[in-house]
N, C-alpha and C positions, 0 to 999 in steps of 0.2 A: 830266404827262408822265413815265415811267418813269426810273430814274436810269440816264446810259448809264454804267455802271461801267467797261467798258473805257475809257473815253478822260479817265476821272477816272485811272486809276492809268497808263494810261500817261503822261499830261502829269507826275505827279508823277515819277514814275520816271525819265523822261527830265531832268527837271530837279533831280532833287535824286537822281540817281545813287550818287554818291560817296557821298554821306553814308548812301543806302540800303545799301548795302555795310559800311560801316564802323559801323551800329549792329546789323545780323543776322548779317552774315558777316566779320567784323571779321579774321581769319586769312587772308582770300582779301583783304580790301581792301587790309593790310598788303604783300600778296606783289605787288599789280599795281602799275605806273605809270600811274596815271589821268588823270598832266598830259596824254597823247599819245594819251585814247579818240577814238573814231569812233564816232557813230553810222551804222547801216548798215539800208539797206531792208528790209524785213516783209515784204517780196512773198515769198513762196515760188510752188512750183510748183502752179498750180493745179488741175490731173486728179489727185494726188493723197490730197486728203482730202475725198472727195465728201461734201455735205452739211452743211460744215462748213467755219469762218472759214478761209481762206484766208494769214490774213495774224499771222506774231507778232508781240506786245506788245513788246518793247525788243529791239535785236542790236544789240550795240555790240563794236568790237577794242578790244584793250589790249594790253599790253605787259606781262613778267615784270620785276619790278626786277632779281633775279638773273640775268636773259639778255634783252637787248634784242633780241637777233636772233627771241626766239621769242616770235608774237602770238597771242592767246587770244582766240575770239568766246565774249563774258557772252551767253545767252539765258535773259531773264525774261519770266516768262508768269502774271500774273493772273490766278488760277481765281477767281469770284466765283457760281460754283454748282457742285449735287452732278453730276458725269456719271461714267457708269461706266468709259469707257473714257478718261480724261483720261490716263493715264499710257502708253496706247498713242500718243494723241495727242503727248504731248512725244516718244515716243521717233520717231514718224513727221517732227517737227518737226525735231529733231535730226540725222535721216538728212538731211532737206532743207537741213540750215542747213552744214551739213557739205560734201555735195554743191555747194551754190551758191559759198560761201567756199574750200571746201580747206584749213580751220583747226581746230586742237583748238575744243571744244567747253564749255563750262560751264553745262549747263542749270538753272535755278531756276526753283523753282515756290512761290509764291504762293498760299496757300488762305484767302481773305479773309471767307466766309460762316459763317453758324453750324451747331454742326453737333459732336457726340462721335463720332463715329467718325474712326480713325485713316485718315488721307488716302494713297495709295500713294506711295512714292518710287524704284519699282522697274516695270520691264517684262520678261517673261521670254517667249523664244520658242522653242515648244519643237514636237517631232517626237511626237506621240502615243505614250506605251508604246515609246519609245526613247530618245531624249536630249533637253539643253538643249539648244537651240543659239548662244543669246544671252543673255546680259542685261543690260540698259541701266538705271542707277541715275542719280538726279537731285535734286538738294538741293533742299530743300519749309522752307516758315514757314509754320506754320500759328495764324495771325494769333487765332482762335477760344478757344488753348489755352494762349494767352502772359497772365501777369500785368501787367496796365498800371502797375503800383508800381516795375515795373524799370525801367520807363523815364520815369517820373513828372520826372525832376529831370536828363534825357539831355541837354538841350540840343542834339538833334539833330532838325533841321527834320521829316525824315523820320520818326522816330521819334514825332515830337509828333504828325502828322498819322495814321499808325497806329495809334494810341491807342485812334482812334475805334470799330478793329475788332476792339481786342482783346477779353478776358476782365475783365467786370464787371459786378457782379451793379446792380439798375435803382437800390437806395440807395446806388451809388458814380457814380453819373452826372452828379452836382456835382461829386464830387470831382476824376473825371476831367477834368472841363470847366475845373474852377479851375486846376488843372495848368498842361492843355495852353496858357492863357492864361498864367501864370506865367513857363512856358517861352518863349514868342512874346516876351514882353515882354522878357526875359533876349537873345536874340538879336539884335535889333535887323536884321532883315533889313528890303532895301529893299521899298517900296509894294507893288508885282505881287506881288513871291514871297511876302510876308505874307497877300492877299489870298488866291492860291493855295492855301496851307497851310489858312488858315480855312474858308475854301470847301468845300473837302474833308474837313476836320474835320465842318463842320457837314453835311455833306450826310449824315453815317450818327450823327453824335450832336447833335443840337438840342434844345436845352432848353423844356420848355413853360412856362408863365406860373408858376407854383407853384415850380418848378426855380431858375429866374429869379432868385424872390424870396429862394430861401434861397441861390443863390451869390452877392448882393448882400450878405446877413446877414452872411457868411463874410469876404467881400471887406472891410467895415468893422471889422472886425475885425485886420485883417491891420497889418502898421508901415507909417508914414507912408509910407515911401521906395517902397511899390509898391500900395500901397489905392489911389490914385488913379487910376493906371494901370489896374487891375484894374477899377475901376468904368466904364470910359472903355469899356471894349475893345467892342466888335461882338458884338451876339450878334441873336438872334431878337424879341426885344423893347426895343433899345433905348432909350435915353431917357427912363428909368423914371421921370422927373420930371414927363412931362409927364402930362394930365389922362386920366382915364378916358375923358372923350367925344368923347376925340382920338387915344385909343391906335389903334384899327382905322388912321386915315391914318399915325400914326408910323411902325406896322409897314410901311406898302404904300411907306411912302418911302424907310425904314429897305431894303427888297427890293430897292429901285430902285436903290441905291446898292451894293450887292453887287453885283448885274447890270453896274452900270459899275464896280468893281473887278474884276471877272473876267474884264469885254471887257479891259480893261488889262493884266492879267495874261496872256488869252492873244496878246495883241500883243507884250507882250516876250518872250512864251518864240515865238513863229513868226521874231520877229530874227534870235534866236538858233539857230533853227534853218535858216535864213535864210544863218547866216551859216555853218554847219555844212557849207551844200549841199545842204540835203535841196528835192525837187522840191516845188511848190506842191502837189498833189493830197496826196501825203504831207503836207504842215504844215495842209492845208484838213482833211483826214480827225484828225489829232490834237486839234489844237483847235475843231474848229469853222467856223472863219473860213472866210468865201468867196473863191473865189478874187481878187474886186477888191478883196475889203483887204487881202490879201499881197501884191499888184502894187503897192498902194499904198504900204503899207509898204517891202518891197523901195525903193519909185519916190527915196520921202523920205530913204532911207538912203545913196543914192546919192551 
């Protein structure tokens, strides 16, 4: 089954916001009041982007610490492939997101695939052989061209799980993995949002059987106070102890168990969005879940 990337990065985005801001755009995180965000419907207008998703990745309000009266809609948008016209897209997004709220605007763009060429952060619209007459500029991470050493030791949830897409060549993909484990373990975040995090790590860097064995190598190596831990963690072949003629079912159990950390994981992040206000079709369409276990949910929180 294909990876659905959008609703990998939105579920992260949406849940680990704050900290997405304060590890990329750290100068914009500092200026917002993020206790009092909102998130806010994806639905745009539909006759206007024929042929194409209908719906942005994250719109959330905030608030300016320096003037409470004046609120700012964040729109982040996931690009996770090459299109040519993505930069007309955000600016068409922007007019829509603008139009629906009646609010300043902060567009971000996300370019999470591989790929050297420079990504656009600009739209310009213009009268042939006479003038500009717009142009719309839009802050861009381009995940592909970032060093994952900068953020190796970030202790930022966010940051740990974009690791996965940044820049590294295929003999730092231990390294990378040791890390992003290092980090997890340093953080101590609860069950779901742990699950979450790996999840999403693993889904664009998994280690194979060979990998495996040398970030074991590394891991015994490491001081008492976190080798243990390190050996312990989830990865794609756990349980390295146990017999060759048993590893194919370790692995398929070992799956099965991700599978139910992730149903978990996206049960507490629909709560909370649950508790947010966002409509069932919205919290079915981000995570997954069918509509009768958000009812259910919902029913139990009651």
């Amino acid at each position: 089954m294909p990876t659905d990337h959008d609703r990998r990065f939105k579920v992260l985005l949406h849940e680990f916001f704050d900290e997405f801001l304060e590890a990329f755009f750290p100068k914009i995180y500092h200026m917002l009041d993020l206790s009092e965000k909102t998130f806010l419907s994806e639905e745009l207008f539909p006759d206007m982007i024929e042929g194409d998703k209908k719906r942005a990745d994250v719109i959330a309000e905030t608030k300016l610490k320096s003037k409470k009266d004046v609120i700012l809609i964040v729109h982040i948008e996931a690009q996770n492939y090459y299109q040519d016209d993505f930069s007309e897209r955000m600016y068409l997004y922007y007019i829509m997101i603008y139009l629906k709220f009646r609010k300043p605007v902060l567009p971000i763009a996300i370019f999470s695939y591989d790929g050297g060429r420079d990504e656009p952060d600009e739209f310009v619209v213009k009268v042939p052989h006479f003038m500009v007459v717009s142009e719309f500029h839009f802050l861009k991470l381009e995940l592909a061209k970032m060093n994952w050493q900068k953020f190796m030791r970030s202790n930022n949830p966010a940051a740990a799980a974009l690791m996965s897409r940044m820049n590294y060549s295929k003999r730092e993909r231990v390294q990378v993995r040791l890390a992003f484990i290092r980090q997890m373990i340093g953080m101590h975040l609860e069950e779901a949002r742990e699950s979450m995090i790996n999840g999403f790590f693993e889904t664009y860097l998994q280690l194979n059987k060979e990998e495996v064995d040398q970030l074991m190598d590394k891991a015994r190596k490491l001081p008492d106070e976190i080798r243990e831990e390190v050996l312990k963690w989830p990865n794609s072949f756990y349980d390295r102890g146990m017999e060759d003629g048993i590893e194919r079912g370790t692995k398929r159990g070992f799956e099965k168990g991700i599978e139910k950390g992730e149903l978990n994981a996206k049960k507490q992040v629909a709560r909370k969005l649950l508790q947010r206000g966002m409509s069932h079709k919205e919290i079915s369409e981000l995570t997954g879940l069918s509509g009768g276990e958000i009812m259910k949910l919902e029913a139990n929180d009651d």
